[in-house]
N, C-alpha and C positions, 0 to 999 in steps of 0.2 A: 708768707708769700713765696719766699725762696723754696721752700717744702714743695709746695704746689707746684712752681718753676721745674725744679728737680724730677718731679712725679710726670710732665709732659714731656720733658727730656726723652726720659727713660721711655713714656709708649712711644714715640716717635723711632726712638734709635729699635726697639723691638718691630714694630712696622716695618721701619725699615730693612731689618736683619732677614725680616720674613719675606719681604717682597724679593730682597737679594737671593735668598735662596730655594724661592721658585723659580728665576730666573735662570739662576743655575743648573736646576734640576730640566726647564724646560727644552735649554741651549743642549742637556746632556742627551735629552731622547732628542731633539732634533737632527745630531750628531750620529745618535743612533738609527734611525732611520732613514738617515741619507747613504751610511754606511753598510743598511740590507739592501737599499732599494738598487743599489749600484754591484747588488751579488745576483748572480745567474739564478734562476728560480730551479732549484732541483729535479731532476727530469726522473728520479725515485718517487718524488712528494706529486707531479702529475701523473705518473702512471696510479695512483693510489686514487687520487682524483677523480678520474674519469671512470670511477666505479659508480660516481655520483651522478643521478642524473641530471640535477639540479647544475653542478659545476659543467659540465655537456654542451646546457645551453646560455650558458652566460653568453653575452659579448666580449670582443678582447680587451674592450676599456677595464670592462667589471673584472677581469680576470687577471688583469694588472694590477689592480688594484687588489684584491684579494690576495693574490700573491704575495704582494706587500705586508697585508694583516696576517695574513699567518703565519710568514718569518718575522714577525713581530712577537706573534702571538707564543709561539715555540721556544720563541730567545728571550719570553719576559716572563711567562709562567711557570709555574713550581709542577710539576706532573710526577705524581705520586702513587706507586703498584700497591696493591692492598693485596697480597697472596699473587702477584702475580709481576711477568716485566713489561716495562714499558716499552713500546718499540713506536719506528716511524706511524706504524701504518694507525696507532694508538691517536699519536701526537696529530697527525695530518685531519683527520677524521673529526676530531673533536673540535682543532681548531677554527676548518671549514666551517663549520655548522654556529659556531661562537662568533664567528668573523663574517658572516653571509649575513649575521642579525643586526651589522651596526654598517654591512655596505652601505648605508645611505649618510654615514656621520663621520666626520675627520676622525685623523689619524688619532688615536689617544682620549677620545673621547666616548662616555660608558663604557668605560674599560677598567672596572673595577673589580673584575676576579686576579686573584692571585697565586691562588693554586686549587689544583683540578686531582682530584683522589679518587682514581680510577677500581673498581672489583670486576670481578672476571664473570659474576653472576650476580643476580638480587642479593641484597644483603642486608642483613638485622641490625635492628636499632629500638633499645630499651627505651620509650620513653613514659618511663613511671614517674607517680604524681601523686602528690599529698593531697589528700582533701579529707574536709571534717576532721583530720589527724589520724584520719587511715591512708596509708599507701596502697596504690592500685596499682599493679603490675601491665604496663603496657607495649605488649611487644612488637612490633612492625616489621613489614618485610618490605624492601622501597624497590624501586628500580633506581632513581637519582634523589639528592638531596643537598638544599644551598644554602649559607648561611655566612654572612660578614666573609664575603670575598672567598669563599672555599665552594667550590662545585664540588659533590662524591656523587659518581654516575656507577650505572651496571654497565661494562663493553658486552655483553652478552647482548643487553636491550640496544645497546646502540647498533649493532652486528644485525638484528631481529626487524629491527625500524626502517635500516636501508633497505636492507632485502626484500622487503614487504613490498615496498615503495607506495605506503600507504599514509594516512592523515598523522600517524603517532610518531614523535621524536624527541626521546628524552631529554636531547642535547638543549634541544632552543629551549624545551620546559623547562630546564634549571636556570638556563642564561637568564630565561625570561622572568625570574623571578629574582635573580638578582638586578636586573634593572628596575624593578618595581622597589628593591627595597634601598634603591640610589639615598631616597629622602629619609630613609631610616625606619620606614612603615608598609609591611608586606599585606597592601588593602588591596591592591590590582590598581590603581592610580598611582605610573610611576611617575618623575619628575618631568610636566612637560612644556613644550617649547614653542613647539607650530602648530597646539590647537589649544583648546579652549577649555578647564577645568570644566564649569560647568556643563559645558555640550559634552566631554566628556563623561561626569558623571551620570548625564541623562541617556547618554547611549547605552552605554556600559549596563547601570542600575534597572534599566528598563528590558532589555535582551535577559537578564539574569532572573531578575521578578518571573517575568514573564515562563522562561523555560523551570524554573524551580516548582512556579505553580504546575504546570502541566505533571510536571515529576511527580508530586504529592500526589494530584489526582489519578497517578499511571497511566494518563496518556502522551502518546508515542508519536512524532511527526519527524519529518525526515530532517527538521531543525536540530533537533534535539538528538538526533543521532548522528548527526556528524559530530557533534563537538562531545557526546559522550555523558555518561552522569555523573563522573570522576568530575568537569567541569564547572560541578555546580555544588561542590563542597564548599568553595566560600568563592569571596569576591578576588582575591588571589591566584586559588587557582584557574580560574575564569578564563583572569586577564593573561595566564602564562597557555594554556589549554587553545586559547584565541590566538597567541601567538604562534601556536606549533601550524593551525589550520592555514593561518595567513602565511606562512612560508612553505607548506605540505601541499596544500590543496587549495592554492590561491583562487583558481574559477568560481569552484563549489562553496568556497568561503565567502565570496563576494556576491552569490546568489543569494544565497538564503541570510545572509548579515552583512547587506550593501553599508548600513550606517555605521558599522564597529570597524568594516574592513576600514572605511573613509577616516576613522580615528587613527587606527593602525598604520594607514599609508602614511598619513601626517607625522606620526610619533617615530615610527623604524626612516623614513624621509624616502622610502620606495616605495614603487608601485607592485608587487610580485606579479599580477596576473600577466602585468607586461615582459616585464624581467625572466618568467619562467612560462612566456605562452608558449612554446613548446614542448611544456610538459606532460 
């Protein structure tokens, strides 16, 4: 009986120890945040800004707020030159676009990259593979790539993406894949809150069915060309592909995929057509 006794002890005082040092940790980013939000916002980090048209039309609330996330975002991430340095204009740029995907969710919250591994152009990645017990030589050329809390982006594509001011953005594609794989499984159904698994899955699964078949059969609709056929390599990239349109080209996303945008608004906790009707 005392064994037993002894064994409830011990989870208890570990419960406990655990819960003490969340509490600790969350007092420390509180601490931390009250101690950015009380620093003048860099008038280097807005002129950088205002290349974006996206940050242009914010309101001043969102823009306070934003501010906020990316001297967060700057002062907790690992930012990493692969052949190259890192500068502000790297750091601001990335953050923006990281920080714009979770304005609608408190401070601290899907905010599980840790470090962001920047290259200066497209960059290779072996990914070979046994099978039958032959190896098959697989070599990729990516623009970004996300995996257990690590973004490796191209700045070449992200430089390409602004410029354009068109539907593609590798930044949110990665982010958006790391929040899918919040629950540990990169299906396109991230972890969610304000709607509904399976009205989720029925949106989702039915938009995909639907354009993959047209794909197979090569026909071509103006649905199917906004979001691209990069889109419909699985259910993953779908959901990261869907998020680039719903922060890119929120009107024309919301046309032709009123049901997926009304998942999206739910899940990011914005609206973008309104957020960026001025775009």
């Amino acid at each position: 009986m005392g064994y037993y006794l002894l064994l409830i002890q011990l989870l208890f005082a570990l419960v406990g120890l655990f819960l003490f040092w969340q509490s600790v940790g969350y007092f420390r980013r509180m601490w931390r945040y009250k101690k950015l939000k009380a620093k003048p916002f860099p008038k280097e980090y807005e002129t950088i800004l205002r290349e974006i048209h996206q940050y242009n039309v914010l309101s001043p609330t969102h823009k306070e707020k934003i501010h906020l996330l990316i001297l967060i975002f700057i002062d907790q991430k690992e930012f990493v030159g692969a052949k190259m340095i890192i500068d502000d204009e790297i750091r601001v740029i990335i953050a923006f676009y990281a920080c714009l995907m979770r304005l609608g969710f408190e401070l601290g919250e899907k905010d599980h990259v840790g470090t962001v591994i920047v290259y200066p152009e497209h960059f290779i990645v072996n990914n070979g593979h046994t099978s039958g017990g032959i190896y098959h030589d697989e070599i990729s050329v990516l623009e970004g790539q996300s995996a257990n809390g690590t973004v490796v982006i191209s700045w070449q594509d992200i430089k390409h993406d602004i410029s354009q001011q068109k539907k593609d953005n590798v930044i949110i594609h990665e982010f958006a894949h790391e929040l899918d794989f919040e629950d540990g499984f990169a299906d396109g159904t991230p972890v969610l809150e304000g709607s509904n698994y399976k009205t989720w899955s029925k949106v989702f699964s039915k938009a995909f069915d639907t354009l993959k078949d047209q794909l197979n059969k090569g026909e071509v609709s103006e649905r199917s060309v906004l979001l691209g056929s990069y889109a419909l390599k699985n259910e993953a990239e779908f959901f990261a592909v869907c998020s680039e349109r719903f922060f890119e080209t929120p009107q024309a996303f919301k046309a032709y995929f009123p049901n997926i945008y009304q998942e999206l608004k739910l899940f990011y906790k914005l609206d973008t057509q309104q957020l960026f009707k001025d775009v």
